[in-house]
Chimera marker file (.cmm) of the C-alpha trace (Angstrom):
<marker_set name="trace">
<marker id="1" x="-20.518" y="-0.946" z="0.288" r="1" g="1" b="0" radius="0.5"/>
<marker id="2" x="-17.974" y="-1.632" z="2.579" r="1" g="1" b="0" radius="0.5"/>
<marker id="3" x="-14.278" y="-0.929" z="2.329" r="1" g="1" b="0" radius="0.5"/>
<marker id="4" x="-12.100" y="-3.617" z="3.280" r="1" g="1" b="0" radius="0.5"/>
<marker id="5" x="-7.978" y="-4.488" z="2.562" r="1" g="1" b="0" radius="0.5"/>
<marker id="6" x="-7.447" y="-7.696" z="3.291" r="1" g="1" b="0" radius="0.5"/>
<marker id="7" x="-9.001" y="-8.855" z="6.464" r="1" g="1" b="0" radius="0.5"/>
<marker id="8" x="-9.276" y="-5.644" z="7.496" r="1" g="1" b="0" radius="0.5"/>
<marker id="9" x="-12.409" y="-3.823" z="7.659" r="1" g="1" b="0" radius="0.5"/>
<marker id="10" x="-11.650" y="-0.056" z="7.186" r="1" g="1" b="0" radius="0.5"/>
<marker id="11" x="-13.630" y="1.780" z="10.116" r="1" g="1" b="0" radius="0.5"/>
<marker id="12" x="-11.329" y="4.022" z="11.475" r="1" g="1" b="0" radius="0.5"/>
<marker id="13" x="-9.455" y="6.822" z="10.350" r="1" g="1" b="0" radius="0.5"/>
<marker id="14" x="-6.108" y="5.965" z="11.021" r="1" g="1" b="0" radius="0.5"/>
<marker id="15" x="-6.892" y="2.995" z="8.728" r="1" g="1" b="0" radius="0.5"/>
<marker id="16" x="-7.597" y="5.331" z="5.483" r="1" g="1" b="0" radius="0.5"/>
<marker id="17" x="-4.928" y="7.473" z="6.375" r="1" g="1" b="0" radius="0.5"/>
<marker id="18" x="-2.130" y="4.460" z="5.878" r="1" g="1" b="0" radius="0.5"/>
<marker id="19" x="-3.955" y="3.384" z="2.761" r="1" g="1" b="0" radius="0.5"/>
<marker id="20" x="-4.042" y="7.106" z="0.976" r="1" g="1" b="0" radius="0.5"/>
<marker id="21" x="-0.540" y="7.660" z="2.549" r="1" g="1" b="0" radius="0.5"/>
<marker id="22" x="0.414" y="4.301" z="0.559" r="1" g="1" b="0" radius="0.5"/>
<marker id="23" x="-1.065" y="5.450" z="-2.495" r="1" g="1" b="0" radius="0.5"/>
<marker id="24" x="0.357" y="9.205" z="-2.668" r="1" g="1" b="0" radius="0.5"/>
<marker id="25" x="3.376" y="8.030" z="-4.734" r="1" g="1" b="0" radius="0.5"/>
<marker id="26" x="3.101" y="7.141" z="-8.403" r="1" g="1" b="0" radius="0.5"/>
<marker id="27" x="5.584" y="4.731" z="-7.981" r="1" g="1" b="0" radius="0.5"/>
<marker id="28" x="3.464" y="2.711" z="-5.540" r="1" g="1" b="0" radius="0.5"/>
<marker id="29" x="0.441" y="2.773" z="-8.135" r="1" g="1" b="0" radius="0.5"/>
<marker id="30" x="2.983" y="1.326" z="-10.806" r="1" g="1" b="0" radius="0.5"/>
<marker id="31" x="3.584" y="-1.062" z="-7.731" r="1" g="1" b="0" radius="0.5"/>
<marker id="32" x="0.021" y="-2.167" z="-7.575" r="1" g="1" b="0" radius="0.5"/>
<marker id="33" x="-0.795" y="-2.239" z="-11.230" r="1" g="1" b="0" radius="0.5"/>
<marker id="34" x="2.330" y="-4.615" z="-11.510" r="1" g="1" b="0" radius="0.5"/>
<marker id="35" x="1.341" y="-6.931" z="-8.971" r="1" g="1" b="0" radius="0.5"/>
<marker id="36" x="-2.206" y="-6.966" z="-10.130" r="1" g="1" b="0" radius="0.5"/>
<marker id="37" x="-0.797" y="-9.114" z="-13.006" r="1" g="1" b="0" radius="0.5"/>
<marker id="38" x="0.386" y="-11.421" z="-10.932" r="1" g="1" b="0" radius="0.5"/>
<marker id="39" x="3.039" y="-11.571" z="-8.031" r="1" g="1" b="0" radius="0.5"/>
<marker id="40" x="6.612" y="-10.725" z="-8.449" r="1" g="1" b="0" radius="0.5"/>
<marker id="41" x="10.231" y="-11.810" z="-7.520" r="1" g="1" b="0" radius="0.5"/>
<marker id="42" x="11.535" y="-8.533" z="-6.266" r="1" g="1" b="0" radius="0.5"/>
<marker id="43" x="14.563" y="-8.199" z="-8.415" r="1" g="1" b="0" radius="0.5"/>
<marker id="44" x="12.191" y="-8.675" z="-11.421" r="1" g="1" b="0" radius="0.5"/>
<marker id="45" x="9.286" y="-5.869" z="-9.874" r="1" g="1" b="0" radius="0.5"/>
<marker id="46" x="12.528" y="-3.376" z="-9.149" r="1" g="1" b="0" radius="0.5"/>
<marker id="47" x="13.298" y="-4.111" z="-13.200" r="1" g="1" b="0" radius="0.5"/>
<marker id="48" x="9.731" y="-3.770" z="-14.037" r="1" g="1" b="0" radius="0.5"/>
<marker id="49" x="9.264" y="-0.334" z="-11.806" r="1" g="1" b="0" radius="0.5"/>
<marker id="50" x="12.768" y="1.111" z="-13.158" r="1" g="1" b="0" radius="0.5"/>
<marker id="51" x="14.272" y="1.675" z="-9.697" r="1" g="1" b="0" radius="0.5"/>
<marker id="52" x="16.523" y="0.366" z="-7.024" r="1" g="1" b="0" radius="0.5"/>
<marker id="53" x="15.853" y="-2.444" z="-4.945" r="1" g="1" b="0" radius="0.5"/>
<marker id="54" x="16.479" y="-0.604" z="-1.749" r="1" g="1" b="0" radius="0.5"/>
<marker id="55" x="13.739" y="2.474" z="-3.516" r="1" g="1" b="0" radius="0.5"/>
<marker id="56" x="11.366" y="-0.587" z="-3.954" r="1" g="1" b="0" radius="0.5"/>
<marker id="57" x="11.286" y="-2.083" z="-0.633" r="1" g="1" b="0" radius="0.5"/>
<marker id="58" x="11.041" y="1.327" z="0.951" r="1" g="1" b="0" radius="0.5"/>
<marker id="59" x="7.756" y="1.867" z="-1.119" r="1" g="1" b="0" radius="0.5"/>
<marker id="60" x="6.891" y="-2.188" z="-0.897" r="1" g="1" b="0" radius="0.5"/>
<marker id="61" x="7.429" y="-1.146" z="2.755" r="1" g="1" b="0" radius="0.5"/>
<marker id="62" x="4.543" y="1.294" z="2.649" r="1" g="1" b="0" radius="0.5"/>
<marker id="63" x="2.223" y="-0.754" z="0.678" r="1" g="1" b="0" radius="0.5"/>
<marker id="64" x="2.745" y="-3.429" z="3.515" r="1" g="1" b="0" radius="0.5"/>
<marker id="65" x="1.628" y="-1.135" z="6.370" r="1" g="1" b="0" radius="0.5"/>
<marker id="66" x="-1.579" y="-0.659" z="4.511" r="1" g="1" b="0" radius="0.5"/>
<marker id="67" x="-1.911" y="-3.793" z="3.852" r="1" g="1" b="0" radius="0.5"/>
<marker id="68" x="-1.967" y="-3.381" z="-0.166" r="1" g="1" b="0" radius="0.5"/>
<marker id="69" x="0.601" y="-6.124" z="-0.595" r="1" g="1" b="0" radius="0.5"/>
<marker id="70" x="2.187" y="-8.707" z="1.186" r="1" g="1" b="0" radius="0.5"/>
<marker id="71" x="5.362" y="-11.320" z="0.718" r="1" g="1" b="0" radius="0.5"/>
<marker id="72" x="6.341" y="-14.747" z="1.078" r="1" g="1" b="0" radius="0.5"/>
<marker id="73" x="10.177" y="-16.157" z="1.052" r="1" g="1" b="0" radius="0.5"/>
<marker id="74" x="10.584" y="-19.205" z="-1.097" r="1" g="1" b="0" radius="0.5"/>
<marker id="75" x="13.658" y="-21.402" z="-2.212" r="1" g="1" b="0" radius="0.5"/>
<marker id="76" x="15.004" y="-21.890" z="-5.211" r="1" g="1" b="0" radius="0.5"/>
<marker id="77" x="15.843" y="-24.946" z="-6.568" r="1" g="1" b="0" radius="0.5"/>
<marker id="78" x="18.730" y="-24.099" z="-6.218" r="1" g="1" b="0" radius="0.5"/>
<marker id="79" x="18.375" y="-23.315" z="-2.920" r="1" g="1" b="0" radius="0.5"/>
<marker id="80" x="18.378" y="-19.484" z="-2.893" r="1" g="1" b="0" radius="0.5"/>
<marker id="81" x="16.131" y="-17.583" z="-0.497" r="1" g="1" b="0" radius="0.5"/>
<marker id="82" x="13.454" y="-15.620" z="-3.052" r="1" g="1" b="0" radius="0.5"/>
<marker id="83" x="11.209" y="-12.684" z="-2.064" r="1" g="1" b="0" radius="0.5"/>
<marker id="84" x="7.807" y="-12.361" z="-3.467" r="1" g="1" b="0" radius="0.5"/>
<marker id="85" x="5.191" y="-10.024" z="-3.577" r="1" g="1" b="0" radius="0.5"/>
<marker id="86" x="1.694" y="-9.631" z="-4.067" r="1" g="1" b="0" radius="0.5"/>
<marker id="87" x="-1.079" y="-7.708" z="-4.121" r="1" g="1" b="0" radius="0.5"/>
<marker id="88" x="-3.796" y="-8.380" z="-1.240" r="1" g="1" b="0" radius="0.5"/>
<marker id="89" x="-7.515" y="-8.294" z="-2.156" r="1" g="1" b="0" radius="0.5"/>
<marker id="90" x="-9.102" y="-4.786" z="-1.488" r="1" g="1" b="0" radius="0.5"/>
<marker id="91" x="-11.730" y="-3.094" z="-2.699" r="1" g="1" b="0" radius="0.5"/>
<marker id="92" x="-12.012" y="0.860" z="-2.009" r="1" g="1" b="0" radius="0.5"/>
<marker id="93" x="-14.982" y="2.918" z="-2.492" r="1" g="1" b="0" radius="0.5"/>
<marker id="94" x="-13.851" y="6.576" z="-2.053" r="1" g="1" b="0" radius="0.5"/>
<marker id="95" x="-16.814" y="9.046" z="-2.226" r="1" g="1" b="0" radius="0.5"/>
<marker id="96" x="-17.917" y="12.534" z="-0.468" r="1" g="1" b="0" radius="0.5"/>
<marker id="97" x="-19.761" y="10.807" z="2.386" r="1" g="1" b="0" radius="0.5"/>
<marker id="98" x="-16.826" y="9.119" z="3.082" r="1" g="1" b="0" radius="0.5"/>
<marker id="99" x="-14.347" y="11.806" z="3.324" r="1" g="1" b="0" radius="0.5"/>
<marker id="100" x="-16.546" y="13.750" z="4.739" r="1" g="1" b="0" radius="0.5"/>
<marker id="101" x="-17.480" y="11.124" z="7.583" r="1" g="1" b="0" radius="0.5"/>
<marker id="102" x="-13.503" y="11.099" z="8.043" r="1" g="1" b="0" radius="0.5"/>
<marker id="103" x="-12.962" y="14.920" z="8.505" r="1" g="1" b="0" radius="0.5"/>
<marker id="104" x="-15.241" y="14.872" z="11.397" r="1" g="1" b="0" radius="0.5"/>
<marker id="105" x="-12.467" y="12.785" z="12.934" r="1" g="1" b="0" radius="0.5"/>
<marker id="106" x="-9.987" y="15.164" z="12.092" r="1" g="1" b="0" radius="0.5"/>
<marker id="107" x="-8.567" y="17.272" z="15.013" r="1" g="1" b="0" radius="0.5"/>
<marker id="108" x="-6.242" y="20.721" z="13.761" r="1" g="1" b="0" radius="0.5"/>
<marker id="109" x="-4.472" y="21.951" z="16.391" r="1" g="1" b="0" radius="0.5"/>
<marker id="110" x="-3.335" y="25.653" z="15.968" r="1" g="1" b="0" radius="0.5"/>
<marker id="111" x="0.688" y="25.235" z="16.002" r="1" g="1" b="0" radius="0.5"/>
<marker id="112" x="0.642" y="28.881" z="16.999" r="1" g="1" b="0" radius="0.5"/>
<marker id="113" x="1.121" y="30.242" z="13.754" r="1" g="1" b="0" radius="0.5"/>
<marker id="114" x="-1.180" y="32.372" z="11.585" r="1" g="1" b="0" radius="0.5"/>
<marker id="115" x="-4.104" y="30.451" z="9.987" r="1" g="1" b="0" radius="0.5"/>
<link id1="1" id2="2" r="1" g="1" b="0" radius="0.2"/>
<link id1="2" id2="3" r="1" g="1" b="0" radius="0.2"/>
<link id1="3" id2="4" r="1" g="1" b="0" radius="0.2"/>
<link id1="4" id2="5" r="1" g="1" b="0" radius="0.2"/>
<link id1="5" id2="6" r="1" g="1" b="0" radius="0.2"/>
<link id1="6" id2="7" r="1" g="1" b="0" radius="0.2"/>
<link id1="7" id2="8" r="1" g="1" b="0" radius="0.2"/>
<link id1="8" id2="9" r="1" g="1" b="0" radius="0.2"/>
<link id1="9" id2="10" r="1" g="1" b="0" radius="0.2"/>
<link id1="10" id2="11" r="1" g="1" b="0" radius="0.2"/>
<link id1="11" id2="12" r="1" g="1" b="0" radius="0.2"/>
<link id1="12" id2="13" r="1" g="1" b="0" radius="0.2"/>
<link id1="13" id2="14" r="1" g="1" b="0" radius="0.2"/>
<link id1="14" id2="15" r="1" g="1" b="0" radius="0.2"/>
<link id1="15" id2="16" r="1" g="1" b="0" radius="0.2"/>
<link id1="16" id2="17" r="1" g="1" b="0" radius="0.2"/>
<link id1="17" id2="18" r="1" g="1" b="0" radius="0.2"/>
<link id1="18" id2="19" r="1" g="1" b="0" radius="0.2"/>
<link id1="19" id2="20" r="1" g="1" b="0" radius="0.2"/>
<link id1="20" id2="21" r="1" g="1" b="0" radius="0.2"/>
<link id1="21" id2="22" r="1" g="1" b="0" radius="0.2"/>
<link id1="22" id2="23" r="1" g="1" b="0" radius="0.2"/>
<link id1="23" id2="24" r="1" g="1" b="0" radius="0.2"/>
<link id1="24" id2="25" r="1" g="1" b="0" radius="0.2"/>
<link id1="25" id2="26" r="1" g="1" b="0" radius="0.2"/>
<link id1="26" id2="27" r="1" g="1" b="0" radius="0.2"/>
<link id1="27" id2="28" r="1" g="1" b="0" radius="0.2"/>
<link id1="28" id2="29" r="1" g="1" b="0" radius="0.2"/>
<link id1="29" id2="30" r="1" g="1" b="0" radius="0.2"/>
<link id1="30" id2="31" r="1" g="1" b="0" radius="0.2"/>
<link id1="31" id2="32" r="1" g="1" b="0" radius="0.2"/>
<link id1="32" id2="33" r="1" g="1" b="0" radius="0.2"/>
<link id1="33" id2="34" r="1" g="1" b="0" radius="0.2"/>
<link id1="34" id2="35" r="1" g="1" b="0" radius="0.2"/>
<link id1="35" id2="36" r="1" g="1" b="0" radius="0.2"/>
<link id1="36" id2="37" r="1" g="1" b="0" radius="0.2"/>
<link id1="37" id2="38" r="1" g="1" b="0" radius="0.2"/>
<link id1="38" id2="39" r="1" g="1" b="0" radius="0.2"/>
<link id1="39" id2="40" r="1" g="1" b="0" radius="0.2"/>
<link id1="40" id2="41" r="1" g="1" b="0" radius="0.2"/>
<link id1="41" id2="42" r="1" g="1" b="0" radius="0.2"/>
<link id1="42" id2="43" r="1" g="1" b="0" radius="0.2"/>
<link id1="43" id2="44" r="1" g="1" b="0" radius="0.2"/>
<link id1="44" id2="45" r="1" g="1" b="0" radius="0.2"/>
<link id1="45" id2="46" r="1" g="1" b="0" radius="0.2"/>
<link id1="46" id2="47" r="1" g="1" b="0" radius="0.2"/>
<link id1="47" id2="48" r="1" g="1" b="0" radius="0.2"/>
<link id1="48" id2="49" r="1" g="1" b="0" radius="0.2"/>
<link id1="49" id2="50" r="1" g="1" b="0" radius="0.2"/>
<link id1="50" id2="51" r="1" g="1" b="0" radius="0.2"/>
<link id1="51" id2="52" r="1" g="1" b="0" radius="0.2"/>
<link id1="52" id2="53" r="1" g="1" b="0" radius="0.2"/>
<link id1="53" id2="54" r="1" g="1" b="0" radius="0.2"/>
<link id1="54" id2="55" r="1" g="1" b="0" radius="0.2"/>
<link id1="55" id2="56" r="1" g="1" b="0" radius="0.2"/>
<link id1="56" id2="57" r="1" g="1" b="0" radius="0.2"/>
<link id1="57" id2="58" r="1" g="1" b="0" radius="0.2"/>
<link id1="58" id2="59" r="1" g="1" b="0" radius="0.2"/>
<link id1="59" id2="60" r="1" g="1" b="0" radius="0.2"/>
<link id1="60" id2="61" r="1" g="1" b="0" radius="0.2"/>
<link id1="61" id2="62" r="1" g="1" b="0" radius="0.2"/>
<link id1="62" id2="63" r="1" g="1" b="0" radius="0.2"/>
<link id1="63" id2="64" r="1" g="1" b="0" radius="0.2"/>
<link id1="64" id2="65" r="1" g="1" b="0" radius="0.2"/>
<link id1="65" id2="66" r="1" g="1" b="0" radius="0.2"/>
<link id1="66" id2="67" r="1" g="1" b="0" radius="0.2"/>
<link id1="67" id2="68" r="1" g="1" b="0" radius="0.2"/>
<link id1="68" id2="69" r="1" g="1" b="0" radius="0.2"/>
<link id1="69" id2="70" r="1" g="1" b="0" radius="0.2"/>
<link id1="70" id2="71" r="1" g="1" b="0" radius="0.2"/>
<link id1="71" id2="72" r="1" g="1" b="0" radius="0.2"/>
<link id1="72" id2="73" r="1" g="1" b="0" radius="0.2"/>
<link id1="73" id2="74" r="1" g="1" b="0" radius="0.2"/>
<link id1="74" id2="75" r="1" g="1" b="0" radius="0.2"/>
<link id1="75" id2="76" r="1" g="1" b="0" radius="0.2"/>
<link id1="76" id2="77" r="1" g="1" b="0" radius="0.2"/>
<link id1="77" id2="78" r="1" g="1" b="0" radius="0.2"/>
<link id1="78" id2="79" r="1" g="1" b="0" radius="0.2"/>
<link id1="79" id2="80" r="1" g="1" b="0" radius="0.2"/>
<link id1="80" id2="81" r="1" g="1" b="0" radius="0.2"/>
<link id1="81" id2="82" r="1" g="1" b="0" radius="0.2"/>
<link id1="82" id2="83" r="1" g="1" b="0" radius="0.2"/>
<link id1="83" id2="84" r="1" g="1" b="0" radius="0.2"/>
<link id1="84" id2="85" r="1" g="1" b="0" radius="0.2"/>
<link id1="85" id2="86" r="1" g="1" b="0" radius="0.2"/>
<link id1="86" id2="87" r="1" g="1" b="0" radius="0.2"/>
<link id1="87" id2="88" r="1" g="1" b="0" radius="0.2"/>
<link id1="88" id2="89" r="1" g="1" b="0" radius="0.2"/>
<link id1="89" id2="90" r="1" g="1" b="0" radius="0.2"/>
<link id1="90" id2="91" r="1" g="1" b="0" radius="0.2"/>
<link id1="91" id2="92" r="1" g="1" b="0" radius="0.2"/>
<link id1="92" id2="93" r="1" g="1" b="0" radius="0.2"/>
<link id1="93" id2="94" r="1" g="1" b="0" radius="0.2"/>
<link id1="94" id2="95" r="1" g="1" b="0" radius="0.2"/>
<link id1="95" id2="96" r="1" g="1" b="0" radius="0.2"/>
<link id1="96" id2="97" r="1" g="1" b="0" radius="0.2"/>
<link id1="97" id2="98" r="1" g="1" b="0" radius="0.2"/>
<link id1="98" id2="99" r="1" g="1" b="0" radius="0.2"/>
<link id1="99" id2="100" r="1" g="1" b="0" radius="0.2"/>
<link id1="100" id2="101" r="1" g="1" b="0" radius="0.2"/>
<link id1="101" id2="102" r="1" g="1" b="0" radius="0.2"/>
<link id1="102" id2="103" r="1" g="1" b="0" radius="0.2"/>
<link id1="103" id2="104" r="1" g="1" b="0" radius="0.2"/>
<link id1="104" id2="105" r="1" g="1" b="0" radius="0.2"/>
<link id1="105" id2="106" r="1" g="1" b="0" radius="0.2"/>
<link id1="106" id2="107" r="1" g="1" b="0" radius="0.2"/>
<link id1="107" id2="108" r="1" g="1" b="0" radius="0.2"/>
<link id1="108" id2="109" r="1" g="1" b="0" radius="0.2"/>
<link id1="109" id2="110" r="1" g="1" b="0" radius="0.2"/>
<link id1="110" id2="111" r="1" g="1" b="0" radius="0.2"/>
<link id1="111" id2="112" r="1" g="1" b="0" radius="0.2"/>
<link id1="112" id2="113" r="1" g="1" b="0" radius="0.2"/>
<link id1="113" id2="114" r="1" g="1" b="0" radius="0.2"/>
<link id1="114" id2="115" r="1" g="1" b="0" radius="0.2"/>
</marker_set>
């Protein structure tokens, strides 16, 4: 099976990297399962996540650059600029021969200090 985020294909390493970075944080999974529900005003995700708008776009932020989630500005009727976010499509298959097809990419430079 092939891993994809969007319309991205995920071939490289750099590409897994930004996705695992992206979901490190448990807030970011809360995040996800949120906006697998359905997308979200952000005032009403920060509400539903139990933090700070400027926390939630820093982790919205991260979710982005993986490509997890993305957002669309819409007026009100009222005529009041509205963020919204959702969750791309993705499907991730994580399994031994995976990771350890990644490692072989992996370069560890000795930083001069004991190993």
């Amino acid at each position: 099976m092939e891993n994809f985020v969007g319309d991205l294909n995920l071939k490289k390493y750099e590409d897994y990297v930004n996705v695992f970075d992206a979901l490190s944080h448990p807030a970011r999974i809360k995040i996800i399962g949120i906006l697998a529900e359905g997308r979200q005003y952000v005032s009403e995700l920060a509400r539903l996540v139990n933090i700070s708008r400027p926390l939630l776009y820093m982790h919205l932020k991260k979710l982005e650059a993986a490509r997890l989630v993305v957002s669309t500005m819409e007026l009100s009727s009222s005529g009041k600029a509205m963020k919204y976010y959702a969750l791309e499509d993705f499907e991730l298959q994580i399994t031994k021969e995976l990771l350890n097809q990644l490692s072989e990419r992996i370069v560890i430079e000795n930083q001069g200090g004991k190993q």
